[in-house]
FIROKE-128371 format. One record per residue (C-alpha): x, y, z; residue number from 1. Coordinates in steps of 0.2 Angstrom, whole numbers. Layout:
<rs>
<r <X Y Z> NUM>;
...
</rs>
This chain:
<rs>
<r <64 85 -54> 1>;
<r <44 84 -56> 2>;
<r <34 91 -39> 3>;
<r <18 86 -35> 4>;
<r <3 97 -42> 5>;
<r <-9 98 -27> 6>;
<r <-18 114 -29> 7>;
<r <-19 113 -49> 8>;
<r <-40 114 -53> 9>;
<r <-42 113 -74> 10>;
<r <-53 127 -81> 11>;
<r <-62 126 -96> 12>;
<r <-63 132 -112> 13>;
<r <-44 126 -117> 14>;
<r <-33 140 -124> 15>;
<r <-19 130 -125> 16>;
<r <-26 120 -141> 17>;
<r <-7 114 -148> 18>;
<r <-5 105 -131> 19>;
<r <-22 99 -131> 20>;
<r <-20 91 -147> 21>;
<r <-4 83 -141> 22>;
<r <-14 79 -123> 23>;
<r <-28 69 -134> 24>;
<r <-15 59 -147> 25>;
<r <-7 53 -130> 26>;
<r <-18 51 -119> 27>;
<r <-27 33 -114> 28>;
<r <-41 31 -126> 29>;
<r <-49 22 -115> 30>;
<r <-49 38 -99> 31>;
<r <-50 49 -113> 32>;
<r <-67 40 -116> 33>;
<r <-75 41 -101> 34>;
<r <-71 58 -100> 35>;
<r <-81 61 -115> 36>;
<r <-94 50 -110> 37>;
<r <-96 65 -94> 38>;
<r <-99 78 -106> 39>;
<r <-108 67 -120> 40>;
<r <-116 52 -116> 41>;
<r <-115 43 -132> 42>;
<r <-120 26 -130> 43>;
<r <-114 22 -147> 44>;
<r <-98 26 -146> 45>;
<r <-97 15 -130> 46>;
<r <-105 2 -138> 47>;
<r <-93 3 -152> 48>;
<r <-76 6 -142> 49>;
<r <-83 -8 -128> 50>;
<r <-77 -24 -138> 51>;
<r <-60 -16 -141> 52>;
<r <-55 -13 -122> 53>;
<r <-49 -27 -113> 54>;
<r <-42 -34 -97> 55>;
<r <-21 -33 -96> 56>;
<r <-21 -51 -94> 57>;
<r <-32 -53 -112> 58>;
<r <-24 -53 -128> 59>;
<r <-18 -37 -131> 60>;
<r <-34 -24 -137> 61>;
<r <-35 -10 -144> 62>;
<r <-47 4 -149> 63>;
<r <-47 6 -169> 64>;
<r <-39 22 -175> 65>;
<r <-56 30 -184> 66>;
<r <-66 28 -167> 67>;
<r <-51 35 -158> 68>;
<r <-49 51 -168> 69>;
<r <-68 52 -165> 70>;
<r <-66 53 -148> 71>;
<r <-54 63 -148> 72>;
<r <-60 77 -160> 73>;
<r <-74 77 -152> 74>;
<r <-68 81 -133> 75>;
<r <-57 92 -141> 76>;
<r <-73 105 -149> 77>;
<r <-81 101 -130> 78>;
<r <-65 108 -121> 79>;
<r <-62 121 -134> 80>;
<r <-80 127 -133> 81>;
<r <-84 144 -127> 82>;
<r <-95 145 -116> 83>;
<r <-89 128 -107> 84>;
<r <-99 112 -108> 85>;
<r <-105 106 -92> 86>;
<r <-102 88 -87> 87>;
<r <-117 77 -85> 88>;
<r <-121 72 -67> 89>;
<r <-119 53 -67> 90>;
<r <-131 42 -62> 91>;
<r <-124 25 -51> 92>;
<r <-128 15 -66> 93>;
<r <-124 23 -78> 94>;
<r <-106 23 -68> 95>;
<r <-104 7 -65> 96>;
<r <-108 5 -84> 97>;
<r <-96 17 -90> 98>;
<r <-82 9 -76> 99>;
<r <-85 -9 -87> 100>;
<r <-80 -1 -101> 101>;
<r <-65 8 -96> 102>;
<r <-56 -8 -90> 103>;
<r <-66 -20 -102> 104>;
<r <-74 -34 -87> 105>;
<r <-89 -30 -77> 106>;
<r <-88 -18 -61> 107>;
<r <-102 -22 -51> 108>;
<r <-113 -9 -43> 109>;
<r <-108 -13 -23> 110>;
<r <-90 -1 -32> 111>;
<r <-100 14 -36> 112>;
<r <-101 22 -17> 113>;
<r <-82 18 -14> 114>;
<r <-77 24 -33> 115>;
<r <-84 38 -30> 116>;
<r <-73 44 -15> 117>;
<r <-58 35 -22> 118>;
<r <-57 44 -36> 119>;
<r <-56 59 -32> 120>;
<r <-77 64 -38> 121>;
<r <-85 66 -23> 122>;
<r <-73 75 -10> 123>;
<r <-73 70 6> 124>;
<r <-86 72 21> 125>;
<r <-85 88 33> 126>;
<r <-90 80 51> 127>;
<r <-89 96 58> 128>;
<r <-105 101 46> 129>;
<r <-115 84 51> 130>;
<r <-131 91 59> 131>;
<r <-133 89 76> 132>;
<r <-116 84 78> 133>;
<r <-107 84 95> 134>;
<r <-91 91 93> 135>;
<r <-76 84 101> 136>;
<r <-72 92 119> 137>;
<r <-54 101 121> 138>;
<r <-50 91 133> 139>;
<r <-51 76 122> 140>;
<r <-34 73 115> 141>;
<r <-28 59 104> 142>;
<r <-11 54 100> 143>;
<r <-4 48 85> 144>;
<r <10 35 84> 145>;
<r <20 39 68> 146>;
<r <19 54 54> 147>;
<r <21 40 38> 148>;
<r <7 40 25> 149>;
<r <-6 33 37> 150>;
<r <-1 46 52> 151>;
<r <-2 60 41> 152>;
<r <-18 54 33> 153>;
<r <-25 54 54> 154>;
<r <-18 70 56> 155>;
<r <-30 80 42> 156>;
<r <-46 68 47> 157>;
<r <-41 73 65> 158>;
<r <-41 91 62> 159>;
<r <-54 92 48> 160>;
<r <-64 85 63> 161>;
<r <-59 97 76> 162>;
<r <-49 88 88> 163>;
<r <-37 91 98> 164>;
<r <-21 78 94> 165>;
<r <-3 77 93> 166>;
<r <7 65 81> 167>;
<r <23 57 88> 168>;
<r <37 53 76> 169>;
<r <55 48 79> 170>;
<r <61 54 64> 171>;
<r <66 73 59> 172>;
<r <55 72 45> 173>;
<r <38 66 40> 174>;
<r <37 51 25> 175>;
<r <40 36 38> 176>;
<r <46 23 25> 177>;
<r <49 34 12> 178>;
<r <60 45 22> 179>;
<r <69 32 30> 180>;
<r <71 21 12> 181>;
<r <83 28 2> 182>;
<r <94 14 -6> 183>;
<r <94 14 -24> 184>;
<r <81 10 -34> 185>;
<r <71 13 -20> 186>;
<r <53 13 -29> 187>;
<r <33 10 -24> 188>;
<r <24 -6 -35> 189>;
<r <10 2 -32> 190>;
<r <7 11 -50> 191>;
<r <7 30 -46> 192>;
<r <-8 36 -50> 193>;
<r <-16 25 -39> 194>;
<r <-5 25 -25> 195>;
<r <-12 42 -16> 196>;
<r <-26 51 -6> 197>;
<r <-39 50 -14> 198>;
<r <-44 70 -11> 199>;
<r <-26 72 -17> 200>;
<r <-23 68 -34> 201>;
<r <-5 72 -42> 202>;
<r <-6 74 -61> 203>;
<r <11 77 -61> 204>;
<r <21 60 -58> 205>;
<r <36 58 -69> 206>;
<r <32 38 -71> 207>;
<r <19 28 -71> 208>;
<r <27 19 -57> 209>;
<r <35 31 -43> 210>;
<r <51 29 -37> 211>;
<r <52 31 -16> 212>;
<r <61 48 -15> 213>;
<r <46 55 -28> 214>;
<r <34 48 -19> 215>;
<r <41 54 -4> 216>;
<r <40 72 -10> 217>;
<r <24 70 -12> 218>;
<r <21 66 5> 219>;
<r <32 83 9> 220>;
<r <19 91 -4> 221>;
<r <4 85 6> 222>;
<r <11 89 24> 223>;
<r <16 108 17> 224>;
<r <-1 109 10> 225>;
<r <-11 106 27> 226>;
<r <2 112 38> 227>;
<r <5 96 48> 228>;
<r <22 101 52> 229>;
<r <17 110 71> 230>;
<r <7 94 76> 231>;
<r <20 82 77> 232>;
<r <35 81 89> 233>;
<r <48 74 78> 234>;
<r <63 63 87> 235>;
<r <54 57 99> 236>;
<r <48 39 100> 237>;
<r <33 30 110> 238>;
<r <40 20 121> 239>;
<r <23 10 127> 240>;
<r <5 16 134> 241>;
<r <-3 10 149> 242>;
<r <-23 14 153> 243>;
<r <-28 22 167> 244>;
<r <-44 10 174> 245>;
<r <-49 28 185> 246>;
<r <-45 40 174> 247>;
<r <-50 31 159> 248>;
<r <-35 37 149> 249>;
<r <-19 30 142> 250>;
<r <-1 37 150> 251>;
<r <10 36 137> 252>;
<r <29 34 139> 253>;
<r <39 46 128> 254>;
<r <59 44 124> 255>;
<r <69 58 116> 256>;
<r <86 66 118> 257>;
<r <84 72 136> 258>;
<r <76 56 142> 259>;
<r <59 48 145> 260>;
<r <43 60 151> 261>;
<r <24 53 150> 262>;
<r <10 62 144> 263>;
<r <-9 58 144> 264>;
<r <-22 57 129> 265>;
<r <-40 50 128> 266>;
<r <-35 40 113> 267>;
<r <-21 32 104> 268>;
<r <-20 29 85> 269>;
<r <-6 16 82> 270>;
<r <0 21 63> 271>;
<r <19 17 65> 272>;
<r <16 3 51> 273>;
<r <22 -13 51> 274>;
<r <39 -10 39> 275>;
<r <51 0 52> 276>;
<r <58 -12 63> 277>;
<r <73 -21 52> 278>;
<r <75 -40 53> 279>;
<r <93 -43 49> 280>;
<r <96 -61 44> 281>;
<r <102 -74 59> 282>;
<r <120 -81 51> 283>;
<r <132 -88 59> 284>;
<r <145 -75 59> 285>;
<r <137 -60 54> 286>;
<r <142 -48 66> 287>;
<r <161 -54 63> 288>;
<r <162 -47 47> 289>;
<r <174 -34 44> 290>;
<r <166 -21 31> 291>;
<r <151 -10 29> 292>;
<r <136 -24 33> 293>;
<r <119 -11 29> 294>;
<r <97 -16 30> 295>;
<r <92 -8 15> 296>;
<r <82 1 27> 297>;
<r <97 7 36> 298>;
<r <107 14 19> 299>;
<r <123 23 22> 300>;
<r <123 32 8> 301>;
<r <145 35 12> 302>;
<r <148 20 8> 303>;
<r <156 21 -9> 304>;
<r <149 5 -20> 305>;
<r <158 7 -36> 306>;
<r <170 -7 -41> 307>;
<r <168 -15 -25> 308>;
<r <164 -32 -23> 309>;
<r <146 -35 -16> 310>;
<r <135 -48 -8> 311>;
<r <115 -45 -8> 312>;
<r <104 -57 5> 313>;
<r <89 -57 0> 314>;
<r <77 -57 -18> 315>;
<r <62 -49 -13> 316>;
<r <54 -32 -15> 317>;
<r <68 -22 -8> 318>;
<r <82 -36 -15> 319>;
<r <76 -34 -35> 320>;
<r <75 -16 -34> 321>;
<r <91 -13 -24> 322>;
<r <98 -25 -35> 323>;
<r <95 -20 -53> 324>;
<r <101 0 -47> 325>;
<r <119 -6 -40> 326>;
<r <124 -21 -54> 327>;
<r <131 -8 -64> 328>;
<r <144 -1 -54> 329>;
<r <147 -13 -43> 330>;
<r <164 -23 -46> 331>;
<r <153 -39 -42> 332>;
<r <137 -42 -35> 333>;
<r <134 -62 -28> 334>;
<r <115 -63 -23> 335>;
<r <111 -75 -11> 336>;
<r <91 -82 -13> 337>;
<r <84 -88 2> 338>;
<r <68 -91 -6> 339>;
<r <57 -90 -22> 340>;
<r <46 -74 -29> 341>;
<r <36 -72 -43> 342>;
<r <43 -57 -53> 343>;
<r <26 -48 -64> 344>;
<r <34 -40 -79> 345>;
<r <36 -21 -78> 346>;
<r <44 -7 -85> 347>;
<r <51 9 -76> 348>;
<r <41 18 -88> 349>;
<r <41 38 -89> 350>;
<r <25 48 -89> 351>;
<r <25 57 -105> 352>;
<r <23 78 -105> 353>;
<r <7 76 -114> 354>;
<r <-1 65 -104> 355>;
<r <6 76 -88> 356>;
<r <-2 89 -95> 357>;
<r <-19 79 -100> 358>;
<r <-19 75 -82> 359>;
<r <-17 90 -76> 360>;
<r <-29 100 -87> 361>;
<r <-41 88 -95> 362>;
<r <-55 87 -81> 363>;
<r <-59 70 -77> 364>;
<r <-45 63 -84> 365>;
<r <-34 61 -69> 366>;
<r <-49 53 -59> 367>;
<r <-55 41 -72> 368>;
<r <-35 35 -75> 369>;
<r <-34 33 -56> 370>;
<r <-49 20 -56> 371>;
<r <-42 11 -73> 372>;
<r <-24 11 -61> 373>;
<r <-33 4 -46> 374>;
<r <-44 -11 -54> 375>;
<r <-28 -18 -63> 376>;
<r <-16 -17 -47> 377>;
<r <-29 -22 -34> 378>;
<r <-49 -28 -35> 379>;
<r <-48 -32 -52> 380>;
<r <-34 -45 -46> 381>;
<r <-45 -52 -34> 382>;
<r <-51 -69 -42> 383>;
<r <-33 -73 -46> 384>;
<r <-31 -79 -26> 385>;
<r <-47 -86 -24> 386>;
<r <-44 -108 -23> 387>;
<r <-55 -116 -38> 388>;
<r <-59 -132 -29> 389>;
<r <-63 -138 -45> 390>;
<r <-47 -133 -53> 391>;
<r <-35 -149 -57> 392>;
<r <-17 -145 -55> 393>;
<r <-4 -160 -49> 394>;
<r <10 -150 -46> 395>;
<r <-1 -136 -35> 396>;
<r <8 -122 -46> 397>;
<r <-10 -114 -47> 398>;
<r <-26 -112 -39> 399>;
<r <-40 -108 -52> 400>;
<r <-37 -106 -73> 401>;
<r <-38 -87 -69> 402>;
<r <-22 -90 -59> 403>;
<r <-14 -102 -71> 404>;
<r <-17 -86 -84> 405>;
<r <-6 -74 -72> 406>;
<r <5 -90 -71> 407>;
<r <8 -91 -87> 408>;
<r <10 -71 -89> 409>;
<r <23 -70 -78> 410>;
<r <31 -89 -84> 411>;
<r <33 -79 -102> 412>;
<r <42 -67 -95> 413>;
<r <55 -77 -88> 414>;
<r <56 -86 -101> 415>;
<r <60 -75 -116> 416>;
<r <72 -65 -100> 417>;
<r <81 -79 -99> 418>;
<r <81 -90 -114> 419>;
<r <100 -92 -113> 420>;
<r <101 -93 -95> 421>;
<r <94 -111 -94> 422>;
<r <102 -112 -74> 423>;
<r <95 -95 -69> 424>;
<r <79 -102 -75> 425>;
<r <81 -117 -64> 426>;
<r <83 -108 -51> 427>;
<r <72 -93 -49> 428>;
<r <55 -100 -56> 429>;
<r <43 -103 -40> 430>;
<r <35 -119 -38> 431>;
<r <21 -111 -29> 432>;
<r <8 -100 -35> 433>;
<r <11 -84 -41> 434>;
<r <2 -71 -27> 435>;
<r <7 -84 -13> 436>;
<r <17 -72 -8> 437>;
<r <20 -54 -12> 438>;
<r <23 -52 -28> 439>;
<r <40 -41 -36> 440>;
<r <39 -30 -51> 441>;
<r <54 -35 -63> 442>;
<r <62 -18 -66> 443>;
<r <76 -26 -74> 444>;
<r <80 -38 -63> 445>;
<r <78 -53 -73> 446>;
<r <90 -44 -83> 447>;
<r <104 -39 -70> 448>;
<r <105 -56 -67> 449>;
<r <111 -60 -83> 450>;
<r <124 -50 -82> 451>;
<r <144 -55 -83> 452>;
<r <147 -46 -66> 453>;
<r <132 -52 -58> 454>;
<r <129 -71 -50> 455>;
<r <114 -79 -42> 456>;
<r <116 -92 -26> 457>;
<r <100 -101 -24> 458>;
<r <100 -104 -4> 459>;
<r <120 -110 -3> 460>;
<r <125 -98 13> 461>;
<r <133 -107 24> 462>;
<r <142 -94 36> 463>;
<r <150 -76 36> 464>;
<r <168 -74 40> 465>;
<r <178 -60 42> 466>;
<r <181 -54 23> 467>;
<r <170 -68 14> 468>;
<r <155 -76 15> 469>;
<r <156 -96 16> 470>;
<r <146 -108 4> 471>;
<r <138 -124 11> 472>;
<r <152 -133 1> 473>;
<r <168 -124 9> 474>;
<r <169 -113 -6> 475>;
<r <171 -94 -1> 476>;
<r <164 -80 -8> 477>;
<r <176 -65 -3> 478>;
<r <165 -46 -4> 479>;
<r <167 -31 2> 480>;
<r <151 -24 8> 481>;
<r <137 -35 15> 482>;
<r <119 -27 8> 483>;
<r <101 -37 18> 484>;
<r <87 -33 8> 485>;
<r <78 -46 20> 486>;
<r <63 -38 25> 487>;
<r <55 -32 43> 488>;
<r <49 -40 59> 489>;
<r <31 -39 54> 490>;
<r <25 -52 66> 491>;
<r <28 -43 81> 492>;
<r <11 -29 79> 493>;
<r <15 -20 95> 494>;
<r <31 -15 86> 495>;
<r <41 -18 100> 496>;
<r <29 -4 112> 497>;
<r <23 -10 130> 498>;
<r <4 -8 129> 499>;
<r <-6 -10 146> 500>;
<r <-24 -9 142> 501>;
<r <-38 -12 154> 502>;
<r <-35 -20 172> 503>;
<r <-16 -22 168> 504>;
<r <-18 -33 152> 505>;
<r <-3 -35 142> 506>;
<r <-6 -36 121> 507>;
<r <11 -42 120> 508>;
<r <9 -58 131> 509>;
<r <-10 -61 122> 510>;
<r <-3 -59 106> 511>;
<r <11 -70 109> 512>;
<r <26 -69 96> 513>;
<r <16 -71 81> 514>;
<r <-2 -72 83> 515>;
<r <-12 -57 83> 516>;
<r <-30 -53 83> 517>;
<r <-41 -38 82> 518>;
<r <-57 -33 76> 519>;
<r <-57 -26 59> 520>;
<r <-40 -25 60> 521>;
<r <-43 -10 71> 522>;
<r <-47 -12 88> 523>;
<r <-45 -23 102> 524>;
<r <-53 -28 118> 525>;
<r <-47 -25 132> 526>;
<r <-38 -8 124> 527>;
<r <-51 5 126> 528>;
<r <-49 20 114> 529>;
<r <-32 9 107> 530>;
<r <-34 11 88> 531>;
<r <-25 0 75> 532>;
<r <-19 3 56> 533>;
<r <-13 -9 46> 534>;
<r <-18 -22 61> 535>;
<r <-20 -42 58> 536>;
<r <-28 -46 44> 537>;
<r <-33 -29 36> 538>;
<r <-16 -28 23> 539>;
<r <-21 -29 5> 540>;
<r <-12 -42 0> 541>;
<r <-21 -49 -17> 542>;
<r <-11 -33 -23> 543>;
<r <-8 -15 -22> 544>;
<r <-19 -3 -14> 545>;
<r <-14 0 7> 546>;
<r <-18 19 2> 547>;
<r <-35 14 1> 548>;
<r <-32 4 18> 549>;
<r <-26 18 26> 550>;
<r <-40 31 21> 551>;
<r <-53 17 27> 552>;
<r <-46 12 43> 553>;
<r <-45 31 47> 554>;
<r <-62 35 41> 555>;
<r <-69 20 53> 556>;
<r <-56 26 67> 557>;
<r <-62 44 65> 558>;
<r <-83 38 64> 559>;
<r <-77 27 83> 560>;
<r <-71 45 90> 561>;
<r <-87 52 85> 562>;
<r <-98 37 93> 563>;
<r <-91 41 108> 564>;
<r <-96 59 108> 565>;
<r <-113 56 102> 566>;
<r <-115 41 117> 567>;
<r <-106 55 129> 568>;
<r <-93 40 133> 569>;
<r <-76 42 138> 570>;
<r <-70 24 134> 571>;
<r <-74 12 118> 572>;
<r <-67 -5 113> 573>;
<r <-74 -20 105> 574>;
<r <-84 -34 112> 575>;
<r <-74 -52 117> 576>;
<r <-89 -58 107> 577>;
<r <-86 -49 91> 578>;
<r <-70 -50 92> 579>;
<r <-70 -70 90> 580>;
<r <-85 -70 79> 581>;
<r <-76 -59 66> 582>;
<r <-59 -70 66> 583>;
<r <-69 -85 63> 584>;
<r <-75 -76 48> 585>;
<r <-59 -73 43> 586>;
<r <-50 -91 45> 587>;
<r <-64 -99 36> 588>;
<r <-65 -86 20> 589>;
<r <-42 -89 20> 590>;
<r <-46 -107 19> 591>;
<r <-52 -101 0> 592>;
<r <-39 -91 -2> 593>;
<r <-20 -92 -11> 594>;
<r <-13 -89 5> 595>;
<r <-19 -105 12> 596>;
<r <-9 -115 0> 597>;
<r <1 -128 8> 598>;
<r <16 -121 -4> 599>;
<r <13 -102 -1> 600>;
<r <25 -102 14> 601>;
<r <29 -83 19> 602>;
<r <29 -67 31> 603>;
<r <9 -68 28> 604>;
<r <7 -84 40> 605>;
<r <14 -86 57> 606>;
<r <24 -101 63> 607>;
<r <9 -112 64> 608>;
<r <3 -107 47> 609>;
<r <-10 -95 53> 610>;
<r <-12 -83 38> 611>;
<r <-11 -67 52> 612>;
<r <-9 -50 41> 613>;
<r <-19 -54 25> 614>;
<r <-35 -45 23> 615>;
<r <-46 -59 14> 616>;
<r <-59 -48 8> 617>;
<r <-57 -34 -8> 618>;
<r <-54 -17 -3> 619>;
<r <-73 -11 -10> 620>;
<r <-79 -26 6> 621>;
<r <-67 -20 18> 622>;
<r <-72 1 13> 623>;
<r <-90 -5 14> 624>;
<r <-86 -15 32> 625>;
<r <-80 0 38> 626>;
<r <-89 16 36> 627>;
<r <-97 16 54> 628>;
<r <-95 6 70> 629>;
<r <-107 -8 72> 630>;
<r <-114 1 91> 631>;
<r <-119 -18 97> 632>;
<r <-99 -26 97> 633>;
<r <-95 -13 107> 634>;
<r <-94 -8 125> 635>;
<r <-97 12 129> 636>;
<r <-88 17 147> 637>;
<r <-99 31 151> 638>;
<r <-92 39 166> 639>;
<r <-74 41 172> 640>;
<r <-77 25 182> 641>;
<r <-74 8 179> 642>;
<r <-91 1 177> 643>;
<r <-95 -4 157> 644>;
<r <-111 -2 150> 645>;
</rs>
């Protein structure tokens, strides 16, 4: 079982010269590269490697074997060298140069300041070191819904800052998702070396895509680490928040195992996320089923799968994964499709002990492999969603050529899965485009569903009766165990909490069922000192990266805290004015966006086809957008009356 390497620091010179040399014959050539480049700046070698390192989507590349062995005999006399070389401070330039290499397509220079933080170079900004900073008051206290990934991440900013807060979490455990996920197969798509804080880099993930109880030990690692354990009150869950208009506070309704009791903070960071509230799938005859009937966010690990005869509702994210894990020792497994996803060839591939090894004691390495991780699972992905309007396609199955490339990718995949499964193929290729909607990573799942125990139903549920599960043509399906891998109520963003903001506003009835709106994603008016995370249309949907989402939502959550202490206000919360202003931004830049598509129907949109949780900007815009308030959309409450000013 690998654990996550928090603390590890790599010293130079290398003793260890057998496992550097295996390191540096299985390392990236490309990290191992820049790495060099740190130490050497050689524009030759660039220049000669440059041609050979491509994009994923390119026809395979790959650097020659006489300038590889350069690189790496020559990194391996630098880190072998006593005394130690010292790494050459990199100009922006000459980084953004060196980033173009790495991944073979141009990275502008508007990355440099956000590649920097992300990948782990520059650590992260003391506020309590700012020069003349005013320092949070004791009596300022701000509560944290949730102790997931995101509500961990507020916890070390809020403490690093010197505030006093508390972290509410109904769980016994910090992880949220990934302590409450724990059906088989359970995984993150994100790759792993991405998927992280950025100031906490693990060298030691056992794939290069982490499965959910790794990933969740990781978290464990980061809450040990910081001590994050005696801020959080653990089964207890936020019932809903009311603002006081005289006291200019939120009174916030707890519930645990002795009942309900309010408490009183200054400030309220919602970071309960948006996957923890089930949606179990409305048919007819569901709760008339006799045997086990299990959310995959609900698994009941005593229920004993093997030889049993199984039905699976759903085919998305949880659906493929879930799926592939169980096939082989179920009896039989009958999925049921209730709609279409594009499936992006993947491998659950293991991280090799060299290359764990390179990553933990190469310096450099685990950073520039981070940045070569993140451009290929999220702004290197971008132009694939953005609508060519020039782009001719009759049947609407892409947007732009770049998109018809992915297409055409993933279309190979399928095919060669399934060349002897001409029905399959009929029935699980998407007419939409591919990044519509989420995208799944086919860990074997093309493949389970080829298998002699294993049968597809593309939309034929009809209704559920007491031992079988009815087809739309009277034929029954008779199972054992019922498994819903159908996703979460994501529309709801109050998650279900009564929230009463200024002069007994309810968010709930302005946002209706599906409609939300915020500014940034973050905050609302009307809710002073009300902060969101992973509000409307701030999720990182053109691909992975809501690591990166979180850390900038908290930074610009933090940076409002400490307006409000500098403007010596009690209360902050966004202008009507901006408010609207920065939605119209947003719906016009969807409308040139994949979601937009009139065949991209999914969770993303609500019912009147509003796109409401995609972020339509790359993460780089949306870090940049957020690294300070903009003082002008928003209204300061100076004293602990109701006047604004």
């Amino acid at each position: 079982m690998n654990q996550p390497v928090l603390d590890f620091r790599p010293t130079l010179p290398i003793r260890d010269h057998h496992a550097l040399r295996r390191g540096l014959a299985e390392g990236d050539v490309a990290t191992l590269l820049m790495v060099l480049a740190q130490y050497q700046p050689d524009t030759r070698l660039l220049d000669d490697c440059a041609p050979h390192i491509g994009s994923i989507f390119e026809p395979e590349k790959q650097v020659p074997e006489a300038l590889a062995e350069q690189i790496r005999q020559a990194l391996f006399n630098l880190l072998t060298q006593d005394p130690p070389p010292v790494a050459t401070a990199l100009d922006d330039d000459t980084l953004a140069r060196l980033l173009s290499v790495e991944v073979g397509e141009p990275v502008g220079p508007e990355f440099v300041p956000m590649l920097k933080e992300q990948m782990g170079f520059d650590g992260p900004e003391q506020r309590r070191a700012r020069p003349g900073r005013k320092a949070p008051a004791d009596d300022f206290k701000v509560l944290v819904i949730g102790a997931g990934l995101t509500g961990l991440l507020a916890a070390i900013k809020l403490d690093e800052a010197g505030y006093n807060f508390q972290v509410i979490e109904k769980n016994p455990e910090v992880g949220g998702t990934w302590w409450e996920n724990t059906y088989p197969g359970c995984a993150v798509d994100t790759p792993s070396h991405f998927y992280s804080y950025s100031f906490e880099l693990n060298p030691n993930w056992s794939h290069f895509t982490p499965n959910g109880p790794e990933f969740q030990r990781y978290l464990l690692a980061v809450a040990d680490k910081y001590g994050l354990r005696r801020h959080v009150v653990f089964e207890t869950r936020v019932v809903g928040f009311e603002w006081d208009d005289v006291e200019n506070e939120w009174v916030v309704t707890l519930k645990d195992a002795n009942g309900e009791r309010t408490v009183r903070a200054n400030a309220v960071i919602n970071a309960h996320g948006p996957v923890n509230r089930w949606s179990l799938p409305n048919i007819a005859g569901l709760d008339t089923f006799a045997g086990p009937v299990m959310h995959t966010a609900g698994w009941d690990s005593s229920v004993d799968l093997k030889g049993k005869r199984v039905a699976m509702i759903g085919t998305a994210a949880s659906g493929v994964q879930l799926g592939a894990a169980i096939a082989p020792e179920v009896g039989h497994l009958t999925v049921f499709q209730r709609s279409r996803h594009w499936v992006m060839p993947n491998h659950l591939q293991a991280v090799p002990e060299a290359v764990r090894w390179a990553q933990q004691h190469i310096p450099g390495y685990k950073q520039w492999f981070r940045f070569r991780a993140y451009w290929f699972a999220a702004d290197g992905l971008y132009e694939n969603i953005r609508i060519d309007p020039d782009w001719e396609c009759e049947d609407g199955s892409s947007v732009s050529a770049y998109n018809e490339g992915v297409r055409q990718y993933c279309l190979q995949n399928y095919h060669s899965k399934l060349k002897d499964r001409p029905d399959l193929l009929e029935k699980l290729v998407p007419d939409y485009p591919v990044f519509g909607k989420r995208i799944c990573m086919d860990i074997n799942w093309l493949d389970t569903l080829c298998r002699d125990n294993v049968r597809l139903e593309d939309n034929t549920l009809d209704h559920i009766e007491e031992n079988a599960i009815v087809l739309k043509d009277g034929s029954r399906v008779e199972v054992d165990v019922i498994l819903c891998a159908t996703g979460f109520d994501i529309s709801d963003m109050t998650g279900g909490l009564r929230i009463i903001g200024r002069d007994g506003r309810n968010l709930k009835k302005e946002w209706g069922v599906d409609d939300p709106r915020a500014y940034l994603g973050v905050t609302v008016p009307g809710y002073p000192n009300f902060f969101l995370t992973v509000g409307p249309n701030s999720a990182p949907n053109h691909a992975g990266g809501q690591n990166i989402t979180s850390e900038t939502q908290i930074h610009y959550i933090l940076e409002c805290l400490e307006a409000l202490q500098a403007n010596n206000a009690v209360a902050l919360e966004p202008t009507a004015e901006a408010t609207r202003a920065f939605n119209e931004r947003i719906d016009d830049t969807l409308k040139g966006l994949i979601w937009s598509h009139p065949k991209a129907r999914s969770y993303y949109k609500n019912a009147s086809g509003r796109v409401f949780l995609s972020c339509p900007y790359k993460l780089v815009d949306y870090w940049a957008m957020t690294r300070a308030p903009e003082l002008d959309d928003y209204h300061f409450t100076k004293t602990k009356t109701r006047a604004v000013a």
